[in-house]
C-alpha positions in Angstrom: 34.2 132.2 159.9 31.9 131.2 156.9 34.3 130.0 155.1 36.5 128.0 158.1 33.1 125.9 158.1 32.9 125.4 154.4 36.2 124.5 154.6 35.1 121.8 157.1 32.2 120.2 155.2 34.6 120.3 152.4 37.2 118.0 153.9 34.4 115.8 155.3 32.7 115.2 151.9 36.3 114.3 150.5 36.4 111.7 153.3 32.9 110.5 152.7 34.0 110.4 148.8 37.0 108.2 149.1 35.5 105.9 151.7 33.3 105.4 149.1 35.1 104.8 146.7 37.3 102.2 147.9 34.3 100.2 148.7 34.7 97.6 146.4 34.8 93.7 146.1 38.3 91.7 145.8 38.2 87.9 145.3 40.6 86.0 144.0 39.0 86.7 139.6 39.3 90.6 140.1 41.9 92.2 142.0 41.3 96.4 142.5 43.9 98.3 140.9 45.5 101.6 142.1 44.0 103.6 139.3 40.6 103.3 141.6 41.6 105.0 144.5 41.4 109.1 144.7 42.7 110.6 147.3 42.4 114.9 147.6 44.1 116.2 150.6 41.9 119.2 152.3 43.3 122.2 153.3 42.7 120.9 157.2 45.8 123.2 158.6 44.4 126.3 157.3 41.5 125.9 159.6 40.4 129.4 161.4 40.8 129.4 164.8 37.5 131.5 165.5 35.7 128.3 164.6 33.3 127.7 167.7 32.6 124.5 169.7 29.4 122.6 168.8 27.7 119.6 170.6 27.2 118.4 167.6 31.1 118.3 166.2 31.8 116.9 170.0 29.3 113.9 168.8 31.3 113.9 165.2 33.9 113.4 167.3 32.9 110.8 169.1 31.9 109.0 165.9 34.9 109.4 164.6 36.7 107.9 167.5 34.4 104.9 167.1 35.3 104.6 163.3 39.5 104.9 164.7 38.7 102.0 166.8 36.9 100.2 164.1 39.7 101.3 162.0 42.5 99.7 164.3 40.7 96.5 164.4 40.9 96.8 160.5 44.8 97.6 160.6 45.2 94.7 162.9 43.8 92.4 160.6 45.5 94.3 157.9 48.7 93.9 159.4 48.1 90.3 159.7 46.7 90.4 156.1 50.5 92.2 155.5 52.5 89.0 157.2 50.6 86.2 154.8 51.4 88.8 152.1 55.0 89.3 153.1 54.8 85.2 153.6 53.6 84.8 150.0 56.1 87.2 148.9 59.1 85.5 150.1 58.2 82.3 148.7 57.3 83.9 145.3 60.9 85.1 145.4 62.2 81.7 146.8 59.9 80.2 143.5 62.1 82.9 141.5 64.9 81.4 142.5 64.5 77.9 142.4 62.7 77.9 139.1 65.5 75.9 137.5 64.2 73.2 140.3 60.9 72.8 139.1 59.7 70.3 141.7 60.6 72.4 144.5 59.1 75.6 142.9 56.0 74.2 141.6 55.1 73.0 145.6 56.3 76.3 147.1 54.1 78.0 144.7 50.8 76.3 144.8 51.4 76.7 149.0 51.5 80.2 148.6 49.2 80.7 146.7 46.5 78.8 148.5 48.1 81.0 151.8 48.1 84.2 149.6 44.1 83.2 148.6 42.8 82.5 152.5 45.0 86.1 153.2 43.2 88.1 150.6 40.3 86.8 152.6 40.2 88.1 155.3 41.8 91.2 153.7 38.7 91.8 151.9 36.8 91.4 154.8 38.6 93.7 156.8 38.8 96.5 154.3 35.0 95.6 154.2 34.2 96.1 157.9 36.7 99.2 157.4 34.5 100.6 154.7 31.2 100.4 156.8 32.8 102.1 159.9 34.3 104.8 157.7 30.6 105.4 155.8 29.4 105.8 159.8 32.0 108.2 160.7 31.0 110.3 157.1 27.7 110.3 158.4 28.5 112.0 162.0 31.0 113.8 160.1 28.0 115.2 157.7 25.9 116.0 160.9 28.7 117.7 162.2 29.5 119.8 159.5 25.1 120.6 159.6 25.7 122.3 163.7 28.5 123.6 162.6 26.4 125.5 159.9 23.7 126.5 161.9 25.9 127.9 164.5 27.9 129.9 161.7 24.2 131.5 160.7 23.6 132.2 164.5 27.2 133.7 164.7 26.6 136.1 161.4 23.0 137.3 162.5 24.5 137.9 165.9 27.5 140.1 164.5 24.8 141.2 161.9 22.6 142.7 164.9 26.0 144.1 167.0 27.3 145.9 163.1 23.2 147.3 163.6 23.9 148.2 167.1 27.2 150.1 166.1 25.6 151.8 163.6 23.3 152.9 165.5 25.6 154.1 168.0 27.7 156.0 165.4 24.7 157.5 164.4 23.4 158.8 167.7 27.1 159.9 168.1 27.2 162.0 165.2 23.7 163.6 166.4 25.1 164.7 169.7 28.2 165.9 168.2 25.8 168.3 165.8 24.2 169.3 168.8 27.0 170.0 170.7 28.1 171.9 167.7 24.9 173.6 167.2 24.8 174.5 171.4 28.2 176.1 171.1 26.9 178.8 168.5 23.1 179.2 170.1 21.6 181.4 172.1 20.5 180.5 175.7 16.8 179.3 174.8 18.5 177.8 172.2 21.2 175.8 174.1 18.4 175.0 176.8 16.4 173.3 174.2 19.4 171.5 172.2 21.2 170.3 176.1 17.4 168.9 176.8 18.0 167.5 173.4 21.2 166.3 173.7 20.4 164.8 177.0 18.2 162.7 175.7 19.9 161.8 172.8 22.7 160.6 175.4 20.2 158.5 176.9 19.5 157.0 173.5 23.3 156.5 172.7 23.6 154.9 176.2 20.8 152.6 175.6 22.1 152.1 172.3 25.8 151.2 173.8 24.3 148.9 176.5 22.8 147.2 173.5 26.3 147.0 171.3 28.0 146.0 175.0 25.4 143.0 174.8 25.6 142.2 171.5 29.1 142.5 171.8 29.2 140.1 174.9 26.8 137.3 172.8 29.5 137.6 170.1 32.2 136.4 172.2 30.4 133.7 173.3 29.4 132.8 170.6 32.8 133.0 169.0 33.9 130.6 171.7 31.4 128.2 171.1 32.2 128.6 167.2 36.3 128.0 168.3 35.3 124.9 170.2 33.3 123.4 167.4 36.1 124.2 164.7 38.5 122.7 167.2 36.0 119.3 167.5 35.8 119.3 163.9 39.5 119.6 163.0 40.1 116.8 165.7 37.3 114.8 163.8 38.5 115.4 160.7 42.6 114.6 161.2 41.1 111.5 163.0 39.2 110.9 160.3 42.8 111.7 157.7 44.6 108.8 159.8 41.6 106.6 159.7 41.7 107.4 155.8 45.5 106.2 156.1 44.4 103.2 157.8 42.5 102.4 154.9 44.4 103.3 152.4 47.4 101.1 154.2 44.7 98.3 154.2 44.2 99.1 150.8 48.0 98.6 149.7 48.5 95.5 151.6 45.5 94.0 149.8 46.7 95.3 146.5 50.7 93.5 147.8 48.5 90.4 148.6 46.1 90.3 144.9 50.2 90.5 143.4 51.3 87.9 145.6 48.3 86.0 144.3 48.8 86.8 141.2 52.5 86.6 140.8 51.9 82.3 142.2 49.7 81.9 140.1 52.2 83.0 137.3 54.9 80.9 139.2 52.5 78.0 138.8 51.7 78.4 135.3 55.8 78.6 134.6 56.4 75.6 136.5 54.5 74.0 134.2 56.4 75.7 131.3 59.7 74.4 133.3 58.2 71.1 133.2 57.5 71.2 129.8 60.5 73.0 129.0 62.4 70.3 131.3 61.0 67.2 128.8 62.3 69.0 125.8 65.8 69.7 127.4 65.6 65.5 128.4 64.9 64.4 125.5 67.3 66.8 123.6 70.4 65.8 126.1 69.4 62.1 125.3 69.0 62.6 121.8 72.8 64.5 122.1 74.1 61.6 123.8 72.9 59.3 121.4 74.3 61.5 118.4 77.8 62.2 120.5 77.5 57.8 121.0 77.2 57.4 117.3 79.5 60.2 116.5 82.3 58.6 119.1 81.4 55.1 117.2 82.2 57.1 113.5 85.3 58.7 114.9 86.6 55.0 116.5 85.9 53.6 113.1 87.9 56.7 111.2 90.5 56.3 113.4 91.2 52.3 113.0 90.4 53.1 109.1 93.2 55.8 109.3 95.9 54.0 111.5 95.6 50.7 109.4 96.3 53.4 106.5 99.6 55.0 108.3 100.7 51.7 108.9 100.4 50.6 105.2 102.1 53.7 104.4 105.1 53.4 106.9 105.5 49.8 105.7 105.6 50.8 101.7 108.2 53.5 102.4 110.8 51.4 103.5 111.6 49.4 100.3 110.8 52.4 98.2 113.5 54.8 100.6 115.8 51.5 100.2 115.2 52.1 96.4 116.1 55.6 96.0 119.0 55.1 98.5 120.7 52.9 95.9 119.8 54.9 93.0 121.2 57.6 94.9 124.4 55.5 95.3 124.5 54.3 91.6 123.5 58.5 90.6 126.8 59.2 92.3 128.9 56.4 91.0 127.4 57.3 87.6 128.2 60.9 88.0 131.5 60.1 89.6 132.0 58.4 86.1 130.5 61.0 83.9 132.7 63.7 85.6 135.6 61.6 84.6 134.7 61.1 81.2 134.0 64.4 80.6 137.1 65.9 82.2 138.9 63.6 80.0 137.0 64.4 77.0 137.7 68.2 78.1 141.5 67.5 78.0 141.2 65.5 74.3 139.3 68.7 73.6 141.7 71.1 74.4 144.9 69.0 73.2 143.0 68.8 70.0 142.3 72.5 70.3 145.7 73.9 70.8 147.1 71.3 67.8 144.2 73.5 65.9 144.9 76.6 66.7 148.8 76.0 66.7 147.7 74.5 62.5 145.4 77.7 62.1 148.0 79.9 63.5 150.6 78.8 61.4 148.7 78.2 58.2 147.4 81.9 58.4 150.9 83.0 58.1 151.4 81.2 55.1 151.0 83.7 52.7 149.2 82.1 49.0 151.7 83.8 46.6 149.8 85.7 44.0 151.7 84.4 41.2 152.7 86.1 37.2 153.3 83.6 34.9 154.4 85.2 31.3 152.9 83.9 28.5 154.2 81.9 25.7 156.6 83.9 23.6 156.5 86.8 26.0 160.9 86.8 27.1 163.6 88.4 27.2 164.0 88.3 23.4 160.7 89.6 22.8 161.2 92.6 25.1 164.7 93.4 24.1 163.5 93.4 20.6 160.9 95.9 21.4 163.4 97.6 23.6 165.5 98.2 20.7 163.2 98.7 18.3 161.9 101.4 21.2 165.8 102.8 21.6 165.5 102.6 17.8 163.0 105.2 17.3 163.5 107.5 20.2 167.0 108.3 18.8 166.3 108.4 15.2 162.9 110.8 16.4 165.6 113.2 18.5 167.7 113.2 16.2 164.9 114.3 13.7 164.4 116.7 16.2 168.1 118.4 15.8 167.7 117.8 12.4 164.9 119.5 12.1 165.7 122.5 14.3 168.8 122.9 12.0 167.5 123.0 9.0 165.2 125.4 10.6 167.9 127.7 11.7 169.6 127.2 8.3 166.2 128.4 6.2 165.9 131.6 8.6 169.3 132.1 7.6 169.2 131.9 4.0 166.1 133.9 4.4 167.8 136.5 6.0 171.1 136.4 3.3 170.1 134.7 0.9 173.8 133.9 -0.3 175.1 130.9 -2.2 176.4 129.8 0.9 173.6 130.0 3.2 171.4 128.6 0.0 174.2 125.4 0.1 173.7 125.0 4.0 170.2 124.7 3.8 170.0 122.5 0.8 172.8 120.2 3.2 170.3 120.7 6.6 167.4 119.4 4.1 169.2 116.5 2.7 170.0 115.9 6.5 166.4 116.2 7.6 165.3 114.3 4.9 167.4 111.2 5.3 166.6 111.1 9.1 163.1 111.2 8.6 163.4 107.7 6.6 165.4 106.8 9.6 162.6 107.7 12.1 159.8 106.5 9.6 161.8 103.3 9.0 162.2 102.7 13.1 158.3 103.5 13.4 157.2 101.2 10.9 159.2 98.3 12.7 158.5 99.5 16.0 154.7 99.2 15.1 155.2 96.0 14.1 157.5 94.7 16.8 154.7 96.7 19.3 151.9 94.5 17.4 153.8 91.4 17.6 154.4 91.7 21.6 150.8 92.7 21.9 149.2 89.4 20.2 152.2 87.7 22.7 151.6 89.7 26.0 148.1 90.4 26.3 146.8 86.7 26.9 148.7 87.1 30.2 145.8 89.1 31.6 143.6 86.6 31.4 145.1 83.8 32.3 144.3 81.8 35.3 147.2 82.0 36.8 147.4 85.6 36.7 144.9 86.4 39.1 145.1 87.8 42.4 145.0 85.7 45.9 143.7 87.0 48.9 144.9 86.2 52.3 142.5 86.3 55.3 145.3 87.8 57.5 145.1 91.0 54.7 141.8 91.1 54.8 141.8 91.8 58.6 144.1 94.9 58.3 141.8 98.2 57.9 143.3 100.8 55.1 142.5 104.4 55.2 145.1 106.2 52.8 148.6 105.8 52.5 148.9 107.5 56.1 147.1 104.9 58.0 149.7 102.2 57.1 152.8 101.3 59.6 156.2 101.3 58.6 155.9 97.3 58.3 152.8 97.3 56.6 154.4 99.9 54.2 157.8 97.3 53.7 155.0 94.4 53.7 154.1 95.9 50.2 157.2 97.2 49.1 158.0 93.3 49.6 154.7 92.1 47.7 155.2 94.1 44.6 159.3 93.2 44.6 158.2 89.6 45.3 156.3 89.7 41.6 158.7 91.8 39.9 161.5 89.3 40.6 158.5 86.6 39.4 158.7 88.0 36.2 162.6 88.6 36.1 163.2 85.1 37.2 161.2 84.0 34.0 163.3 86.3 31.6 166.7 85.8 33.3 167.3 88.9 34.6 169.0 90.0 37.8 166.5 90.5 41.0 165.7 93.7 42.2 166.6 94.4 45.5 164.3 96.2 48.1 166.0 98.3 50.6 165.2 101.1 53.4 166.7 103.9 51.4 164.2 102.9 48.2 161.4 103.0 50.5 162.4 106.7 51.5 163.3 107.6 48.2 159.9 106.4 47.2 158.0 108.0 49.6 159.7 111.3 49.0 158.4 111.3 45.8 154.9 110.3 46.7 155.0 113.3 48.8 155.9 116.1 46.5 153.3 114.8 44.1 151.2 115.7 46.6 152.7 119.0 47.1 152.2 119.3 43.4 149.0 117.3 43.9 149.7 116.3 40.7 147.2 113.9 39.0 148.8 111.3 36.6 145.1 111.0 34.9 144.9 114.7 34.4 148.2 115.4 33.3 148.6 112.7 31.0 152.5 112.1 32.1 154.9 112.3 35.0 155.5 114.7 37.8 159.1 114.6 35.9 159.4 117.8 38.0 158.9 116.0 41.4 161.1 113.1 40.4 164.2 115.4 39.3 164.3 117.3 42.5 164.0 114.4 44.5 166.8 112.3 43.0 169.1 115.4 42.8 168.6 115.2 46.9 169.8 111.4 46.7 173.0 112.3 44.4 171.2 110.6 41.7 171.0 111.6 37.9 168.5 114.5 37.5 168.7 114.9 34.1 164.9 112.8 33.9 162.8 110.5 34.8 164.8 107.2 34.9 163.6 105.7 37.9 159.7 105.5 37.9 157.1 103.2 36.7 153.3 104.8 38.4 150.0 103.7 38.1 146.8 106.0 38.2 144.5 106.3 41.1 141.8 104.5 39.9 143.5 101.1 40.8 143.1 101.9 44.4 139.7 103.5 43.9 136.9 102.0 46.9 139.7 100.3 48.7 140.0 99.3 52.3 142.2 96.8 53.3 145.6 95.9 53.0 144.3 92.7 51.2 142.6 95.4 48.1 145.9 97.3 48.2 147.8 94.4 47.6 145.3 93.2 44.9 145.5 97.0 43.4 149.5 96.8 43.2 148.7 93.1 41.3 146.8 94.4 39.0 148.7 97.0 38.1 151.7 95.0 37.6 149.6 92.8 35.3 148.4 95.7 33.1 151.9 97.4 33.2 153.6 93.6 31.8 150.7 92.8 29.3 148.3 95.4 28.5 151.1 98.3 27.9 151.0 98.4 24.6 150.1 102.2 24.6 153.0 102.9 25.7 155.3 100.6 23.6 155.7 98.1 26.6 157.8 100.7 28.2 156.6 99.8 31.9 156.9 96.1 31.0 160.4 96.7 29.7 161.5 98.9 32.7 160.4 96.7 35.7 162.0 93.1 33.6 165.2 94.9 33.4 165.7 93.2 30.0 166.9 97.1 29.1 169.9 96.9 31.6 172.4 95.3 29.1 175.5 95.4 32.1 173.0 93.3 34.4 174.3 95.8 38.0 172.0 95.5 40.9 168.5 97.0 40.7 167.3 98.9 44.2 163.8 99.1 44.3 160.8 100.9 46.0 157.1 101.7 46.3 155.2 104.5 47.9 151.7 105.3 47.4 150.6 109.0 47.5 147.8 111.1 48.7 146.0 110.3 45.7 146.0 106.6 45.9 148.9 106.9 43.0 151.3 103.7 42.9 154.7 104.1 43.0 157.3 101.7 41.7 160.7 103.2 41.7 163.8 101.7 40.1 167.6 103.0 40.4 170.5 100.8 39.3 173.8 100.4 40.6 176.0 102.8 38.2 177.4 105.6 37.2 174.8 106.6 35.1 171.5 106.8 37.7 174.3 107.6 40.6 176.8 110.6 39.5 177.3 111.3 43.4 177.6 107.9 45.7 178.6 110.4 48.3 174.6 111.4 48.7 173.4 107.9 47.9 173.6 104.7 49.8 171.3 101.9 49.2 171.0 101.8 53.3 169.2 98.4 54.7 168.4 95.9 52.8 165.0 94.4 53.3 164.6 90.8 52.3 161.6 89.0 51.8 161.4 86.7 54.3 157.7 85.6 52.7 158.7 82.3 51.4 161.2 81.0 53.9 158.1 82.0 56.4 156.3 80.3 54.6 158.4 77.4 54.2 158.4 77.2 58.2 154.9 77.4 58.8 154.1 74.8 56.0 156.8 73.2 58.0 154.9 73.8 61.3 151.4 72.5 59.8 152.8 69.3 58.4 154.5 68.6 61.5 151.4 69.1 63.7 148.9 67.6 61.3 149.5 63.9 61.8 149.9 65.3 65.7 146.4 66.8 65.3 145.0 63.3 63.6 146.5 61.5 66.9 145.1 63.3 69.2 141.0 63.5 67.4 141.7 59.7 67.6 142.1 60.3 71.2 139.4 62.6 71.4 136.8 60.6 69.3 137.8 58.1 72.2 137.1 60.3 75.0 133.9 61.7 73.3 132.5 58.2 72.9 133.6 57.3 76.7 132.2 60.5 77.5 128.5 60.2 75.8 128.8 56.5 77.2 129.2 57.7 80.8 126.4 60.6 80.6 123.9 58.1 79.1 124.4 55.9 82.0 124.5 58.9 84.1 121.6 60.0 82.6 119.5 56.9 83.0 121.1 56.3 87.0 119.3 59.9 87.4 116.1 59.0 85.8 116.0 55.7 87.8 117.5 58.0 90.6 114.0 60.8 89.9 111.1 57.8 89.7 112.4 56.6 92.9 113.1 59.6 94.7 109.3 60.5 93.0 108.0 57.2 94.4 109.4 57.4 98.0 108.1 61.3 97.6 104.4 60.3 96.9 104.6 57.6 99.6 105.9 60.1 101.8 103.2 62.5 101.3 100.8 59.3 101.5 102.3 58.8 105.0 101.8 62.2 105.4 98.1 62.7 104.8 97.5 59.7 106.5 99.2 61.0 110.0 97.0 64.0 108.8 94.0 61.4 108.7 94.9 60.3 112.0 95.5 63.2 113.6 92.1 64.3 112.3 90.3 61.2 112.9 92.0 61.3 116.8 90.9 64.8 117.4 87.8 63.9 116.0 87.4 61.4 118.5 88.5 63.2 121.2 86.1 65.6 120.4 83.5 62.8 120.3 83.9 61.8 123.7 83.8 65.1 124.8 80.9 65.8 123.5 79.3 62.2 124.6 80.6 62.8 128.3 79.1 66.3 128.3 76.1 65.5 126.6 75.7 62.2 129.2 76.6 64.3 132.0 73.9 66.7 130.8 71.5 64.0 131.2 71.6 63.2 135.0 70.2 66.7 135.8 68.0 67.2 132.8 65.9 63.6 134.3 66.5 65.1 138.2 64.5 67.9 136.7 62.6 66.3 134.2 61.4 64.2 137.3 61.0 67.1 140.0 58.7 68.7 137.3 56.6 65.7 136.8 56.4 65.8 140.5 55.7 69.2 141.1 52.9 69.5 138.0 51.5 66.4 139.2 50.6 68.1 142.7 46.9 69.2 142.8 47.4 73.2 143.3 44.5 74.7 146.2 42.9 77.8 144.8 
């Protein structure tokens, strides 16, 4: 119950508290801000029910109900206070709105907020008469809460006194429950005494009980009164929580009304920024349009500038494309005339060519003859001479040779039996021997001699000039690698060669030609090949493979008895050779050394290949072979009994004549007939090539005149070009221009309509 009325006084102080605090003074410099207001809810719905009526909470109450109506009257004007606000409000938003119309804002706002200033008036003044009837209803609250007190104290010595009572009671109780105790287990005298004992003590209890009953009795009543006063005070206090509302509503619309105030006053100061900012956005859209007009100006100016400079440059590109349309035309008559020149020239040229090459053709089969001239005192005298003188010796020296061996055979004889007559045969052998050795030394002497003479006649023929080797380009072309590498024709091309110099030197002396034919070649060949069976080295040896030789003419049915056939030169004459030109040359050279250097060999070669020696004149077969060693074979076999015992095995077989000089005869032929052909047609040529360089000159200056005006109508062309460019540039720009001038002056109509609302609006006199 104590602490239902602290409770109470608690809840009214808070009122008191808050009331007093919201007391305060709003004009239209300060405004009260919600930071001031503290509001603590009581812990009114845990008020005990025990509570008692008072008189004194019925007179709170009554206070309080006075303070409601005083609080109404507040909430009446509040509400009111709450319509200007809401009023202020809606043209604060309507101001929000309209700001980009600053006339019209700026006069809305300074009427509300002379509205919103007379509102927060009478606000103020209402919260104030609110305040004072609140601080009255604290005050009977306070004096409430004091009964309330004093009944609480009355209440807790009452149920002090009734705890006493039943204490008492108890106490009494527990006495006569002793004594009852005590009677049970007396004696008579004893239980007399303790009943007139416990009688009393009965009385007592009873006494006491009627006093508990009482006290009892003033409890409940006085809890009733307690109830009633709690329920006074709770009804004082939530009419004093919805008072407090009241207020605190006041207290928010006047706080709505201060930011209503506030909020035009704001609106006020930015409509003068809008009027401000309204000036700046005039005077920038004039400026604009006064740029875009001078801008629109430039651009009309840039685009006369640039059409009178198209139209200059259409007008110089007609005489200038006329130009290059006739340099054009005399570029193709030109070329027209150059392509016939030259095709002309091109037909001189190859007419010439072919005569050339037909010329070149048949002067490279003209072979230059690699010629032997003999020299003086070098014929057929001279060589039969020797020949004899040769013959001469070489039968007095073999028949020194029988001589000798007879005498020999005699001496062993008389050695053996030494009789008069074997004495008398050898004396006859020596006598023999003896005068056939001044035979032989006789035939040497005058062989030596005759061998010295043709030596001081023949060896000038070496060196002279017109013993010396020609080459032929069509030679020099053919590769030679060995006697194997060469065809059958190339093989018969020098079996023709050496013949063809051979008869050279025969023709000189007088003597019979020799004759090449296929069955020489073979027989030649033959014996080229079993010298290399033999591999039989002429340098080596020092003589002839006589071996080779025999065997091979015994095959043909020819005489075997020696070596009657072959003249051969060693392998250094073909040594580093690779043509068929350095063959040639090697077979040559040979020749020449055989005819005038032989003296070594008693001009035996020289002898043999001028057939001075063949005193019946028969035909002379001939061929030439060259073996594995580079060895040249000439072979010789004449037409009689002598060198052919068996004509059954031997046939001359194929002739091959040597076509070289009638060939040659015909090509010289060939070259003299084209020549003057060949002079003609340069003539012509010359002709055509002077035509020709005429006709590309001109050609050649109809395209340069053709190029600079082609390169003049170009560069006016692109001049035309860049200035449609210009144009189109200087049109766009233009374009652009007036765009911008017709937005810029289209700008300006509004920017003055609210350059001119603004001076209106700032100009109006605003009522604070």
């Amino acid at each position: 119950m104590k602490k239902t009325i602290q409770i109470i006084a608690g809840t009214t102080a808070v009122l008191a508290g808050t009331i007093m605090t919201n007391s305060v003074m709003a004009n239209a410099d300060t405004t009260p801000t919600p930071g001031d207001t503290t509001t603590n809810q009581g812990s009114q719905d845990a008020l005990n029910a025990e509570v008692e009526a008072n008189p004194e909470v019925q007179a709170a109450s009554g206070a309080a109900s006075d303070a409601s109506t005083a609080v109404d009257k507040a909430q009446g004007v509040v509400d009111k206070d709450t319509s200007g606000v809401t009023d202020a409000q809606s043209a604060a938003n309507t101001n929000s709105t309209a700001v980009s119309n600053a006339q019209t804002s700026l006069a809305d706002a300074t009427k509300n907020q002379s509205s919103a200033a007379v509102a927060k008036g009478d606000a103020q003044s209402a919260l104030d008469k609110a305040n004072e009837t609140a601080k009255n209803a604290s005050d009977a609250s306070d004096q409430a809460a004091s009964a309330s007190a004093a009944a609480q104290s009355s209440t807790d010595a009452a149920v002090s006194s009734a705890a006493d009572a039943a204490k008492s009671a108890a106490a009494a109780q527990s006495s006569a429950d002793v004594l009852s105790k005590a009677a049970a287990d007396a004696t008579q005298a004893n239980i007399d005494d303790l009943n007139k004992q416990i009688t009393t003590q009965e009385g007592v209890v009873g006494q006491d009980n009627t006093d508990v009953q009482n006290t009892s009795d003033a409890i409940t009543a006085q809890g009733q009164a307690v109830t009633k006063a709690n329920t006074a005070a709770q009804d004082a206090s939530a009419l004093a929580a919805q008072k407090l509302a009241a207020q605190a509503a006041a207290k928010t619309t006047l706080d709505q009304a201060q930011g209503a105030y506030d909020d035009a006053v704001a609106k006020a100061g930015t409509t003068k920024t809008a009027l401000d900012d309204a000036t700046t956005k005039l005077n920038d859209a004039k400026d604009a349009l006064t740029n875009a007009t001078v801008q629109v100006t430039e651009a009309e100016t840039a685009l006369k500038t640039a059409n009178e400079a198209l139209t200059a440059a259409k007008n110089a590109i007609k005489p200038l494309s006329d130009a290059a349309s006739t340099a054009s035309d005399a570029a193709s008559t030109a070329s027209l005339a150059a392509t016939t020149a030259s095709d002309a020239a091109s037909t001189a040229q190859s007419a010439a060519n072919s005569l050339s090459a037909a010329i070149s053709s048949a002067s490279a089969t003209i072979q230059t003859p690699s010629t032997i001239t003999l020299p003086a005192g070098m014929d057929s005298a001279a060589l039969v001479q020797m020949s004899q003188a040769t013959d001469m010796y070489n039968e007095y020296a073999a028949e020194y040779e029988t001589d000798d061996a007879a005498f020999m055979d005699a001496s062993q004889k008389y050695t053996d039996d030494p009789t008069a007559a074997n004495s008398a045969a050898r004396d006859a052998a020596s006598a023999t021997l003896a005068k056939t050795n001044s035979y032989k030394t006789t035939a040497a002497t005058q062989l030596a001699q005759i061998a010295a003479d043709l030596t001081t006649i023949a060896n000038p023929g070496a060196t002279m000039e017109s013993n010396k080797y020609q080459s032929n380009p069509s030679d020099v072309a053919i590769d030679y690698n060995g006697a194997d590498s060469l065809t059958a024709d190339q093989y018969e091309d020098l079996g023709k060669f050496a013949a063809s110099l051979i008869n050279q030197i025969r023709t000189q002396l007088g003597e019979p030609q020799v004759i090449l034919t296929t069955t020489m070649m073979a027989f030649a060949k033959d014996i080229a090949a079993q010298y290399d069976t033999d591999n039989w080295d002429l340098d080596a040896q020092g003589r002839h493979d006589d071996a080779a030789i025999k065997s091979v003419a015994s095959n043909y049915g020819l005489n075997a008895g020696g070596n009657y056939y072959e003249n051969a030169e060693s392998k250094g004459m073909l040594a580093d050779h690779k043509t068929l030109d350095d063959v040639k040359a090697g077979i040559y050279n040979a020749i020449i050394q055989m005819m005038f250097s032989d003296q070594s060999a008693n001009f035996g070669h020289a002898i043999s290949l001028s057939g001075v020696a063949d005193t019946d004149k028969v035909t002379n077969y001939f061929g030439l072979s060259i073996d594995g060693l580079d060895q040249i074979h000439f072979e010789q076999v004449l037409d009689s009994k002598a060198y052919i015992p068996d004509p059954t095995k031997f046939s001359a077989g194929t002739v091959i004549t040597d076509t070289t000089a009638a060939d040659n005869a015909a090509a010289q032929k060939k070259v003299d007939d084209l020549t003057p052909q060949l002079k003609t047609q340069q003539g012509v040529l010359d002709t055509a090539n002077t035509d020709n360089t005429t006709a590309q000159n001109n050609l050649k200056a109809a395209n340069a005149t053709l190029a600079t005006a082609q390169a003049d109508l170009a560069t006016a062309q692109d001049t035309q070009s860049k200035a449609q460019d210009a144009v189109n540039t200087a049109s766009a720009a233009l374009t652009e221009a007036n765009t911008t001038k017709t937005t810029d002056s289209e700008a300006i109509t509004p920017a003055q309509a609210a350059f001119d609302a603004a001076t209106t609006t700032n100009n109006t006199p605003a009522m604070l």
